[in-house]
N, C-alpha and C positions, 0 to 999 in steps of 0.2 A: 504494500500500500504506500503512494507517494502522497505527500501533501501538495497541490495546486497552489496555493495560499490557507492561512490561519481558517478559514472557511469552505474551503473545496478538500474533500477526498476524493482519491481519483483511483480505482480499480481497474485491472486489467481482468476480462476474461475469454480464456479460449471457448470457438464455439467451431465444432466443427475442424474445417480445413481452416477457418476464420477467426475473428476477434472482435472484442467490442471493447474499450476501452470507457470507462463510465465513471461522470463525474457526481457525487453528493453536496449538496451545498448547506449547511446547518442552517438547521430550521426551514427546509425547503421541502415540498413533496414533490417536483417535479426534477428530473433527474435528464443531465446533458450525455450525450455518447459523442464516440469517434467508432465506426464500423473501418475492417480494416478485411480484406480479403487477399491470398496470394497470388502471385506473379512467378513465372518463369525466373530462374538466377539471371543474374546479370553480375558481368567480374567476378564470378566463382561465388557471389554473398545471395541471401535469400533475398526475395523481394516482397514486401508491404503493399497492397496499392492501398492508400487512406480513400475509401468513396464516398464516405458521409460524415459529414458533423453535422450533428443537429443539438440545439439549446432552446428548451422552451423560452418562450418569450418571457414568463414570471422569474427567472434566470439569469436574465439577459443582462449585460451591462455589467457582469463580476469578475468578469475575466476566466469563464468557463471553458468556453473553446482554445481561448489560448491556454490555459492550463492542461486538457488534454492533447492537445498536439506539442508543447512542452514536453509531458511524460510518451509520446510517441517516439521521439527524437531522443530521450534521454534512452530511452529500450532500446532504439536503436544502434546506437554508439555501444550501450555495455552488453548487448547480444550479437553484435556483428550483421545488420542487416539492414538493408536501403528501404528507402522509402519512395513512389510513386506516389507525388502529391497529385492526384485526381479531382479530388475533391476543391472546390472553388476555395474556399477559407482556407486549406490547409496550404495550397499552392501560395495563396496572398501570403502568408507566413512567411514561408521557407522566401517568398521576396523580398521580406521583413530583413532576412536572418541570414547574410552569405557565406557566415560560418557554418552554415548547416549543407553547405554543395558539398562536403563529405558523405553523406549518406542519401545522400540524392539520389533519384535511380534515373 
């Protein structure tokens, strides 16, 4: 379990061939994800595609999504494995972040 911020917990769970990366926000019932599905290797490492992030709008505004693609990228570096930003928000990130063209796919 990583911490997002003092307010987000952020779980990882395999599902499948797949994943869902899922954020808690205290005192919140509605619950943010990052869906993450595989890809063919690329350069010998596993490949991620990120396809969805989604944040209820009751959510919105906490720094949710950037917390789970945060812990996408942090897995990625300490599991050895790239990421395909698919997904519209995750791609704007990683434009964010040029330190992050290491686990780019």
């Amino acid at each position: 379990m990583t911490q997002g911020s003092p307010d987000i917990t952020i779980t990882h769970h395999v599902q499948g061939q797949g994943g869902r990366y899922v954020a808690v926000v205290a005192d919140a019932m509605e619950e943010g994800f990052l869906e993450w599905e595989p890809a063919a290797q690329l350069r010998g490492q596993p490949v991620r595609i990120a396809a969805h992030t989604i944040v209820p709008r009751a959510i919105g505004g906490r720094g949710v999504a950037a917390a789970l693609v945060d812990r996408l990228v942090e897995d990625a570096r300490r599991q050895g494995f790239l990421i395909r930003p698919d997904c519209f928000y995750v791609a704007k990130r990683f434009g964010q972040h040029p330190e992050w063209e290491d686990v780019r796919a």
